[in-house]
N, C-alpha and C positions, 0 to 999 in steps of 0.2 A: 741092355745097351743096344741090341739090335734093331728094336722099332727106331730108338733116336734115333741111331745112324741111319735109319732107312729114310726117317722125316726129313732129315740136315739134308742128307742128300738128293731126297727128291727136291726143299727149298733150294739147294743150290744150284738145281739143272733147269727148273722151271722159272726162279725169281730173276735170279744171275746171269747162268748160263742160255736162258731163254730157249732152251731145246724146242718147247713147241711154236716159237716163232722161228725158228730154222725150217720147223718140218711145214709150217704155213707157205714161207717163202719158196721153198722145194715144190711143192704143191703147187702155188701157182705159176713158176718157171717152166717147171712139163706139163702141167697140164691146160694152164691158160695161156702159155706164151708155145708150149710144144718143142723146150730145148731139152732134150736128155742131160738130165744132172753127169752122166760120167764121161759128158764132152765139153771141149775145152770152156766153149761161150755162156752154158746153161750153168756149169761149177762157176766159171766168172762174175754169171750176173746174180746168183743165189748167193754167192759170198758177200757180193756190194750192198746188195739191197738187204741180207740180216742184218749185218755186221753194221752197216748204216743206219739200221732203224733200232738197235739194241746199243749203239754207245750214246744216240742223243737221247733214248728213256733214261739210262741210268744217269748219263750225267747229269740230264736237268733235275733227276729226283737226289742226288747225291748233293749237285754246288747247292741246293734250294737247304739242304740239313744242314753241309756245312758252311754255308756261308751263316745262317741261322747261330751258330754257334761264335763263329765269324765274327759277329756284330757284338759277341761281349769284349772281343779283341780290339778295337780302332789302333792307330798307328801310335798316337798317342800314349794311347795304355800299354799296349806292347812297348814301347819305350820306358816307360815309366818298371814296367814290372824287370825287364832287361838290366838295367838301371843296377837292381838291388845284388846282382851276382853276379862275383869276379872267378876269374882262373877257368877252370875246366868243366864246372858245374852254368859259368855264363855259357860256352859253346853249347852243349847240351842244350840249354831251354831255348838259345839262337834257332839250334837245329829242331827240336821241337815247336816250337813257334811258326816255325819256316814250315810243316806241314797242313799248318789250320789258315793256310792263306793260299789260295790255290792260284801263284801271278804263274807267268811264262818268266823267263831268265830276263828280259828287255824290263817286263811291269817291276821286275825286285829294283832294279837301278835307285828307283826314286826314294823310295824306302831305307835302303842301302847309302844315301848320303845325308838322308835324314836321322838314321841312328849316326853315323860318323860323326856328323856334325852335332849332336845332341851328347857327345861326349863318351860314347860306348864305346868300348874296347872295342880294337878293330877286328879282331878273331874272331869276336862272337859278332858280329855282323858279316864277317864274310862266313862263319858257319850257317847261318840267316842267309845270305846270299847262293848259298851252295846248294841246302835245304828244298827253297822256295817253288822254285821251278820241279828241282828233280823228283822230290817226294807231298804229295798230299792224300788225304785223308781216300779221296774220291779214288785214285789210280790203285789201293789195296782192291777196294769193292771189285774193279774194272779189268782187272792185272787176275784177279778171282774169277771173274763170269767170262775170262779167254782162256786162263789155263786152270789154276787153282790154287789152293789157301797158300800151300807150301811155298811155292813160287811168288808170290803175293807179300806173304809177311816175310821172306828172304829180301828181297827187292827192296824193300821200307828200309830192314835192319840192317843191309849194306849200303843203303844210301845216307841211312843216319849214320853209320860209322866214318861213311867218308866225309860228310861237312864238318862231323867235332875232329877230326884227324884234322880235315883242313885248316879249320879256322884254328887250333891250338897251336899248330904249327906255325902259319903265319903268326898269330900270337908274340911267340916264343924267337922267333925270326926278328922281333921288334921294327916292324916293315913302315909304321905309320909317315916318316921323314917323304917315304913315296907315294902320300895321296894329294893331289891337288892342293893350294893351298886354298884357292876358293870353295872347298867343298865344307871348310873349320867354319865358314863364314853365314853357311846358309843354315838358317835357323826355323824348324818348324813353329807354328804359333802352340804357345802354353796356355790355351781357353780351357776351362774349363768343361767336361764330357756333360752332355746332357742326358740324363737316363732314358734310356728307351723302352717304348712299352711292347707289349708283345705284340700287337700291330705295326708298332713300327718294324719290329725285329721281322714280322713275316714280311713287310712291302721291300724291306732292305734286302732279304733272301730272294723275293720275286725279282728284282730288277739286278741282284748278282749274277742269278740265272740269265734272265736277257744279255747280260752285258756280255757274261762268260760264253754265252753261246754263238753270241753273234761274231764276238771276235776267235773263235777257233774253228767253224764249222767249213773255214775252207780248209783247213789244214787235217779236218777229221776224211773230209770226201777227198782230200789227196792222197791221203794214206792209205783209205779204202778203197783209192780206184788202182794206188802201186798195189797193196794187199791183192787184189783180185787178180792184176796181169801176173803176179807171180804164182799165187793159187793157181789159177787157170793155166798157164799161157810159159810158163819158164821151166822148163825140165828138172827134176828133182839132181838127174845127174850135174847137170851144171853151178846151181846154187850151193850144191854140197862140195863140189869141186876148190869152188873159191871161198865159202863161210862154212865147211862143214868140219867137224873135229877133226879131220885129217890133215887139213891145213894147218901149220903152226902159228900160221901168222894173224890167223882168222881174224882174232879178234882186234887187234891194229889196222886189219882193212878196214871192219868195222867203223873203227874209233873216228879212220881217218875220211872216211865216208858220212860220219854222220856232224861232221864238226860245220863243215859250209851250209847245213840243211837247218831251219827254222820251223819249228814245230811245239807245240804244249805235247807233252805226256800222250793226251788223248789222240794225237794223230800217227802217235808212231805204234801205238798198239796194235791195229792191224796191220801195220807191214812184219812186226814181228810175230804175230800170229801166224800169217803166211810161213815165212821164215823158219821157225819152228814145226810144220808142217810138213818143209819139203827136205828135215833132218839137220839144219842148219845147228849146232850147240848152243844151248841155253844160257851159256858164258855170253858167246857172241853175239846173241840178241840182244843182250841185257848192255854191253858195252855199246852198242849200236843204239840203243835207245838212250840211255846218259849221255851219251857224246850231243846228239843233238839238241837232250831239255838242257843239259848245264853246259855245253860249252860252242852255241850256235854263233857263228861270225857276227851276227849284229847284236850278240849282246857282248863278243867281245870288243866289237865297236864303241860302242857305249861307254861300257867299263874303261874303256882308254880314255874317256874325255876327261874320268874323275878322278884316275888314279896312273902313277906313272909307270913308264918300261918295264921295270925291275919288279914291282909288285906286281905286275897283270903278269910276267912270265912266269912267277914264282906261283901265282894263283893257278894261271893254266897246268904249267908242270905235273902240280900234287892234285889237280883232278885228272890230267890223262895219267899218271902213275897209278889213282887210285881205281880207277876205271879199266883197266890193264889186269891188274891187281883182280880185280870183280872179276872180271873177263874168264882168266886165264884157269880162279879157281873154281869156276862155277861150272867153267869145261871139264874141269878134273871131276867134282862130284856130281854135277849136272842129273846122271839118274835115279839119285836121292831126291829131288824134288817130283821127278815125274809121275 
C-alpha cells in the first residue's frame, strides 16, 4: 500500500495541489522580480500569481468534464427525471442534481421557477435551489488542490445534508400558498430533446467553459487579491482575534460577513485559504464561504420577486441555522480533517 500512497500523493501535490507551479512562481518572485518570499509584498504577489494561475487550469479543465456530463442533463430532462419522485428521495436527487450544474445562487432563479411552475414539489426545488450554487462537482476537486480530500468530501456531504434538510422541511411546512402566483403561470416549452452527438457534447462543454469563465473571473482575482492582503499583509494575531476558535462568535461574524458579498464557490476559496493559514477554524471558513454561494443579497433579491415574505424568511432562517449548525461543529472537530 505504500508505493500507492506514495503515487496518490505525489498526483495530488503535483496535478492538484500544483506544488511545482508554486515553487515556479517563488522562483520567479525572488529571483526575477528580487522580492524575498518571507516579506510581506513577494508572499503577496507569489500567492496571487499561484493561486490565480492554479484555479483558472483546474476550473477550465474541470466545467469542460463537467459540463460534458452536463449536457446529458438539460433543464428539461432534469424536470422530467425530478418529475418521477416524491417525499424525501425527490430532495435528495433535487440536491444531487443541483451539484452536476455548476450556476451561482442568481443563475439557479430561473431554473427554480421553471421546476415550480412545471409542477414539482416545492422542497425539492428549493433543495435544487440550496444545492446549485453551494455545492458542484468542480469545488470537491478545488476545495482538494487548497486543502485536502477530507475537507473536500466533508464540505459536499454537509452541504448535501443541508439542502435535503432544507427542502424537506419547507416540504413539510406546506409553504407553496407563499410563491408568487405568477410564477404557477410561467411554463417552460415541452419540445422535444434532440440527441446530441459527441461533438456537440464537446462544442457544448467548450463554450460552458467560456461562459463560466468569463462570468467569474472577476470574482476569482477578488478573492485572490483579498486572499493575498490577508496572506501577506494582516497579522495572524488579529484575524485569529475576531475568526479564530477562541472567539465564540466566530462563526456568526462570518455568516454575517459573507451574506451582503456575491461570489461563485471559486472566488471565495482563496480568501478562505488565507484564512485558514493565519489559524482562523475550519468551522468558520466553511460558514464564511456558504453564507456568500447560498445566501448572497442579490440572490436574495431575486428570490423576493418570486416568492413571498414568509417563505424567503423561512428559506433564509434554515440555511443560516444550518450554516451555524456546519460552523459551530466543524470548529469542535475541525482537527480531524487537517
Amino acid at each position: 500500500m505504500d508505493p500507492i500512497a506514495s503515487v496518490f500523493g505525489w498526483m495530488n501535490d503535483q496535478l492538484l495541489k500544483m506544488v511545482w507551479l508554486n515553487d515556479l512562481v517563488g522562483a520567479f518572485v525572488a529571483d526575477i522580480l528580487g522580492l524575498p518570499l518571507d516579506e510581506r509584498l513577494g508572499a503577496s504577489i507569489q500567492f496571487f500569481l499561484y493561486d490565480t494561475v492554479k484555479i483558472f487550469v483546474l476550473l477550465s479543465a474541470l466545467i469542460f468534464v463537467i459540463s460534458y456530463v452536463q449536457s446529458y442533463f438539460p433543464p428539461e430532462r432534469t424536470k422530467r427525471i425530478l418529475g418521477r419522485f416524491g417525499g424525501i428521495w425527490g430532495n435528495i436527487l433535487g440536491a444531487l442534481l443541483g451539484t452536476v450544474t455548476p450556476f451561482c445562487s442568481c443563475s439557479s432563479i430561473p431554473l427554480f421557477i421553471g421546476f415550480t411552475s412545471a409542477g414539482l414539489p416545492l422542497g425539492v426545488t428549493f433543495s435544487f435551489l440550496i444545492s446549485s450554487p453551494l455545492v458542484d462537482l468542480a469545488s470537491v476537486i478545488l476545495l482538494a488542490s487548497i486543502f485536502n480530500w477530507r475537507i473536500a468530501i466533508g464540505y459536499v456531504v454537509v452541504g448535501l445534508v443541508l439542502a435535503v434538510a432544507g427542502g424537506s422541511i419547507i416540504s413539510a411546512l406546506k409553504l407553496e400558498r407563499y410563491v408568487e402566483p405568477f410564477v404557477y403561470g410561467t411554463h417552460l416549452a415541452e419540445a422535444d430533446l434532440p440527441e446530441m452527438t459527441r461533438r456537440d457534447r464537446v462544442a457544448f462543454a467548450w463554450q460552458a467553459v467560456a461562459d463560466i469563465v468569463k462570468r467569474v473571473w472577476p470574482y476569482v482575482l477578488a478573492g485572490v487579491g483579498i486572499g493575498a492582503v490577508i496572506h501577506g499583509w494582516i497579522p495572524q494575531e488579529w484575524v485569529s482575534a475576531v475568526l479564530g476558535t477562541e472567539n465564540p462568535l466566530s462563526p456568526v461574524i462570518a455568516t454575517i460577513v459573507g451574506v451582503p458579498m456575491y461570489a461563485d464557490i471559486f472566488g471565495t476559496l482563496p480568501i478562505a485559504e488565507a484564512l485558514v493559514a493565519k489559524g482562523v477554524g475550519l468551522g468558520t471558513v466553511l460558514a464564511f464561504m456558504m453564507a456568500v454561494t447560498a445566501l448572497s443579497l442579490p440572490s436574495l433579491v431575486m428570490l423576493k420577486k418570486v416568492v413571498k415574505t414568509p417563505l424567503l424568511a423561512t428559506f433564509f432562517g434554515l440555511v443560516v441555522t444550518g450554516i451555524l449548525i456546519i460552523g459551530y461543529s466543524f470548529n469542535a472537530v475541525g482537527g480531524w480533517f487537517v
